[in-house]
C-alpha positions in Angstrom: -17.2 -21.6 19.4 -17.7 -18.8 22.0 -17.1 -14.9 20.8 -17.4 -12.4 23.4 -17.3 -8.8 21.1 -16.4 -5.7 22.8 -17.3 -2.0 22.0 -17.0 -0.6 18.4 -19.8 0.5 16.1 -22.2 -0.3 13.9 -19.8 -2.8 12.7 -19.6 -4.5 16.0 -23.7 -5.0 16.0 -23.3 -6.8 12.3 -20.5 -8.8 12.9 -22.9 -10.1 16.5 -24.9 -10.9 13.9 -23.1 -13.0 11.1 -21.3 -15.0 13.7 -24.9 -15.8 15.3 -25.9 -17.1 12.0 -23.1 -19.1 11.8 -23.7 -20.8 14.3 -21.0 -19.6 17.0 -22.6 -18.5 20.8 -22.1 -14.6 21.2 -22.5 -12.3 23.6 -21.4 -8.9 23.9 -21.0 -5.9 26.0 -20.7 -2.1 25.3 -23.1 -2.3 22.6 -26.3 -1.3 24.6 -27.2 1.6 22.2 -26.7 -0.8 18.9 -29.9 -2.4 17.4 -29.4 -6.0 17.7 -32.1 -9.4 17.7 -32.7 -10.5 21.0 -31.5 -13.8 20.6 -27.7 -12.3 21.2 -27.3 -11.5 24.8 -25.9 -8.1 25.9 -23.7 -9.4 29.0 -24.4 -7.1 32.3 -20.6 -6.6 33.0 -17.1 -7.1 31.3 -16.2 -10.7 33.5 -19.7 -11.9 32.7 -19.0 -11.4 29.0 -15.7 -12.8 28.5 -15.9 -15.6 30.6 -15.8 -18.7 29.0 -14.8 -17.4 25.3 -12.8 -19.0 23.0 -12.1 -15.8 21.1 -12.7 -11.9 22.1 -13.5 -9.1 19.8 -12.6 -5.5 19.5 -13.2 -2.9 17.1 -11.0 -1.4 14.9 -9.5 0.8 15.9 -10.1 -1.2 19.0 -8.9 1.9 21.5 -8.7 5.8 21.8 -6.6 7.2 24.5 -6.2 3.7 27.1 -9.6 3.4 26.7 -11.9 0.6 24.8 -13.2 2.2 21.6 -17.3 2.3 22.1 -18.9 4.8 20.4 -22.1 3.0 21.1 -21.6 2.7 24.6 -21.5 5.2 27.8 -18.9 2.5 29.4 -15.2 4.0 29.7 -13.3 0.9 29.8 -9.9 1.4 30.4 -7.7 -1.5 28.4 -5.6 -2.4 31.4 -8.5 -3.5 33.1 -10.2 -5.4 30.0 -7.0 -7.1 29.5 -7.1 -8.0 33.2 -10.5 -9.6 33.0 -9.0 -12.3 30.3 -8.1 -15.6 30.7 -4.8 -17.1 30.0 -4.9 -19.2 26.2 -8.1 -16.8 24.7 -7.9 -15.8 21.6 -7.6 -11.8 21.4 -8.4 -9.9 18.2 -9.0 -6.4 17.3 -7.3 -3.8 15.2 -4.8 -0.8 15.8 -3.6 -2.2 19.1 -1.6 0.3 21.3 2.2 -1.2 22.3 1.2 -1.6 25.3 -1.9 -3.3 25.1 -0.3 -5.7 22.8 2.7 -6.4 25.7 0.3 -6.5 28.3 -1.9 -9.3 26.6 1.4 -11.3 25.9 2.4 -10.8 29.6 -1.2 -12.1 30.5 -0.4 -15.5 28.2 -2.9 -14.7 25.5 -2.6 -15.2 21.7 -2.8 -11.8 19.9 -4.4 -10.6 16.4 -4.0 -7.2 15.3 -6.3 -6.9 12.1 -4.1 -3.9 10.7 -1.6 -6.0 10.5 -3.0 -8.4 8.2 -2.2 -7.4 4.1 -6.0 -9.0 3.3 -7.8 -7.0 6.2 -6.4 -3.6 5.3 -6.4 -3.9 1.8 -10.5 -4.7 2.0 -10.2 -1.6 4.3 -8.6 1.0 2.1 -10.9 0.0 -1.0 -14.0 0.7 1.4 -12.5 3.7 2.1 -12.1 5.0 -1.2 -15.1 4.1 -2.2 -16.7 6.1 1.0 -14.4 9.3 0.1 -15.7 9.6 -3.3 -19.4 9.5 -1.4 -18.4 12.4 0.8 -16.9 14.7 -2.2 -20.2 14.1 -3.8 -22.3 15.1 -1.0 -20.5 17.9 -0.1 -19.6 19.9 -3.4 -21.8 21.0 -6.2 -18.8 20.2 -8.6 -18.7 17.1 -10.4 -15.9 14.7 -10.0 -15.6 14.3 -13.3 -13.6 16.4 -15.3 -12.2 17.8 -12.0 -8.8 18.2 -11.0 -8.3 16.2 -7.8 -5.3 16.1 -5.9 -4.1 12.8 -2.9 -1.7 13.3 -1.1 0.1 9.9 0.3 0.3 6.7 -1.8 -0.1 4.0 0.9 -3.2 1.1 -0.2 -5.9 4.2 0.6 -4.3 6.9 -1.9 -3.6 4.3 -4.4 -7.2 2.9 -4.6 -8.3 6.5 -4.7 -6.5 7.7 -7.3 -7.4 4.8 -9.5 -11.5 5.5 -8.7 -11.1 8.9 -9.0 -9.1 8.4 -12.3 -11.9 5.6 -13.3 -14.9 8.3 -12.9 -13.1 10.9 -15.5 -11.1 13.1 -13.0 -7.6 14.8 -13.8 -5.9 13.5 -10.7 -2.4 14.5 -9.3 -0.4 12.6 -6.5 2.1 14.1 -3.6 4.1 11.5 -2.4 7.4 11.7 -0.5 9.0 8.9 -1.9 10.5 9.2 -5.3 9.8 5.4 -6.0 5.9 6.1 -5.0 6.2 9.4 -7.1 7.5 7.2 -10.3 5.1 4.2 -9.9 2.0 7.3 -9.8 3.8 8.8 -13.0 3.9 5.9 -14.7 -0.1 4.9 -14.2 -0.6 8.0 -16.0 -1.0 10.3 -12.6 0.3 13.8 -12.4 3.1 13.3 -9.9 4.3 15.7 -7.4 6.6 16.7 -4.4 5.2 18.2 -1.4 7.6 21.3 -1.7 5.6 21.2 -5.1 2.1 22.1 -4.1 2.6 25.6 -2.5 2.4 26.2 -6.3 0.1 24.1 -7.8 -2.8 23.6 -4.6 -4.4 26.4 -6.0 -5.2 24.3 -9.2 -7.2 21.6 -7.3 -11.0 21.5 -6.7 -10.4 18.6 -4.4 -7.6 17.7 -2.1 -7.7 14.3 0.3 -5.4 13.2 2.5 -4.2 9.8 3.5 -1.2 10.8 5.5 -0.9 10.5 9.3 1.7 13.7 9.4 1.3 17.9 8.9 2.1 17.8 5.1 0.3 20.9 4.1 1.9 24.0 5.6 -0.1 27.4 6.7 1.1 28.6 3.1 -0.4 25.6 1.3 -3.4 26.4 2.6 -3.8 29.9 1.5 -2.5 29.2 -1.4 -5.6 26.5 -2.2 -9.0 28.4 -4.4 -11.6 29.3 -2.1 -14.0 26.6 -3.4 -11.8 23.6 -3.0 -12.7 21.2 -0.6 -10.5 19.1 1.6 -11.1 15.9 2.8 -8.8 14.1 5.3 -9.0 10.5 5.6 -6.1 10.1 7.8 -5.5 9.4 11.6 -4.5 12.4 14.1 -2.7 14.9 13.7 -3.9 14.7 10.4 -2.7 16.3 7.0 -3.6 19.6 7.6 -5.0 22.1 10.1 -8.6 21.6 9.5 -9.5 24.8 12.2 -6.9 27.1 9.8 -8.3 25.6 6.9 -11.9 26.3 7.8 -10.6 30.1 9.2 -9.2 31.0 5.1 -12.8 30.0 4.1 -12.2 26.7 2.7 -14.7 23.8 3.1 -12.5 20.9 4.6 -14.5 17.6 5.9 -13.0 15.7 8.4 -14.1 11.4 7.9 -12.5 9.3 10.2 -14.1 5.3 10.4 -15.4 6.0 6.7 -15.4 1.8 6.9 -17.8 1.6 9.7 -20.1 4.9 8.1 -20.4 4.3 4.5 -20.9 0.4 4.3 -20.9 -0.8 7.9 -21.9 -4.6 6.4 -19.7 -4.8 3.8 -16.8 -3.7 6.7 -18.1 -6.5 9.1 -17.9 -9.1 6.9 -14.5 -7.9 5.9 -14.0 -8.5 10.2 -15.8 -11.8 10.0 -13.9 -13.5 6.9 -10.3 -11.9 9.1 -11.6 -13.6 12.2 -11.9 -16.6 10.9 -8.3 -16.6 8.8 -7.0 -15.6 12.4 -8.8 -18.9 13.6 -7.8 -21.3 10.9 -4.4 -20.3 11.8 -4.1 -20.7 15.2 -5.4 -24.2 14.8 -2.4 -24.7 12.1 
């Protein structure tokens, strides 16, 4: 089989590289500052690349603001004009795809994947970045994790999987959940469980906070409220948790780690890509 992969990081560059070991022809294209072997061609142009593939690539997520996602890559590809260069019947896989993107690939006839859609994909996701959010408390505070009181806030697959390492290395954590189920569920694993009118009141309590939510859900107030030394962490998408430039004004140490996957264990995120690749595959062929 034929791969073209497109853009992304260094988890673009390994995934080149398992599929060339597998056996599959790849070439890619927006990758020219990634270290890859020589015997995987970096295609001169976008139509040279994709022409003739069974199945193209992107990275996850696979665009920012119309335009491909390649970080390792002065190209600015604008998706209209990458969907444009594809040929009816390939196979079209990345993750995070816009609405639009997605309609104007099924307009153009070709069979999309969107990784974040797939239970096994994000779930392999959120443990890596659990496991890369406990690396970044630990770099950047001399506090131990354990016997610290840590609060998450959001109990999607990422806050979940935190709160059970964090919990699993001796810290007192709480959760802030909106959902009274979610709330209930964190209670009953043995989790201090809290509403987010709650932690104007209680921040201040925390050495570490993290967020996994996608939405504002520490106010101004929350924020002065927290002790100067905690640090804040947000794991989440724009606009974010919290307002990491008011955070950082009050005095507070608040890290910002988007693509934790990609940073903190870029082969153990490709493979992750590969194994979802080829579960796309299989099923397109059933």
């Amino acid at each position: 089989m034929k791969f073209a992969v497109l853009g992304g990081d260094r988890r673009s560059a390994l995934l080149c590289q398992m599929l060339d070991r597998d056996g599959h022809r790849v070439q890619c294209f927006a990758l020219e500052k990634a270290e890859l072997p020589g015997e995987i061609p970096r295609a001169g142009c976008l139509q040279g690349c994709v022409y003739g593939a069974d199945c193209v690539i992107l990275p996850t997520p696979a665009e920012k603001g119309g335009l491909l996602n390649a970080p390792l890559s002065a190209e600015k590809l604008r998706m209209q004009e990458l969907l444009e260069a594809l040929w009816k019947g390939q196979i079209l896989i990345g993750g995070r795809l816009s609405e639009d993107s997605c309609l104007a690939a099924v307009r153009g006839k070709l069979l999309v994947a969107d990784l974040m859609e797939r239970p096994d994909f994000v779930t392999g996701n959120a443990a890596i970045t659990a496991e890369g959010a406990l690396e970044q408390l630990m770099t950047h505070s001399e506090k131990s994790l354990w016997g610290s009181r840590c609060l998450v806030l959001g109990w999607g697959r990422i806050g979940r999987l935190l709160a059970h390492r964090l919990g699993g290395l001796g810290a007192q954590v709480a959760v802030a959940a909106r959902r009274g189920a979610d709330r209930a569920l964190a209670g009953a694993l043995g989790f201090q469980a809290l509403e987010y009118r709650q932690l104007e009141g209680e921040i201040g309590e925390f050495d570490f906070v993290i967020n996994t939510v996608p939405a504002r859900v520490l106010t101004e107030a929350m924020l002065c409220c927290a002790a100067p030394d905690t640090v804040l962490l947000e794991l989440a998408s724009p606009p974010g948790g919290f307002d990491r430039r008011l955070a950082e004004n009050i005095g507070l140490r608040a890290l910002a780690a988007p693509g934790l996957p990609g940073k903190c264990a870029p082969y153990a995120a490709a493979l992750l890509m590969r194994d979802a690749v080829y579960a796309v595959l299989r099923e397109q062929e059933e």
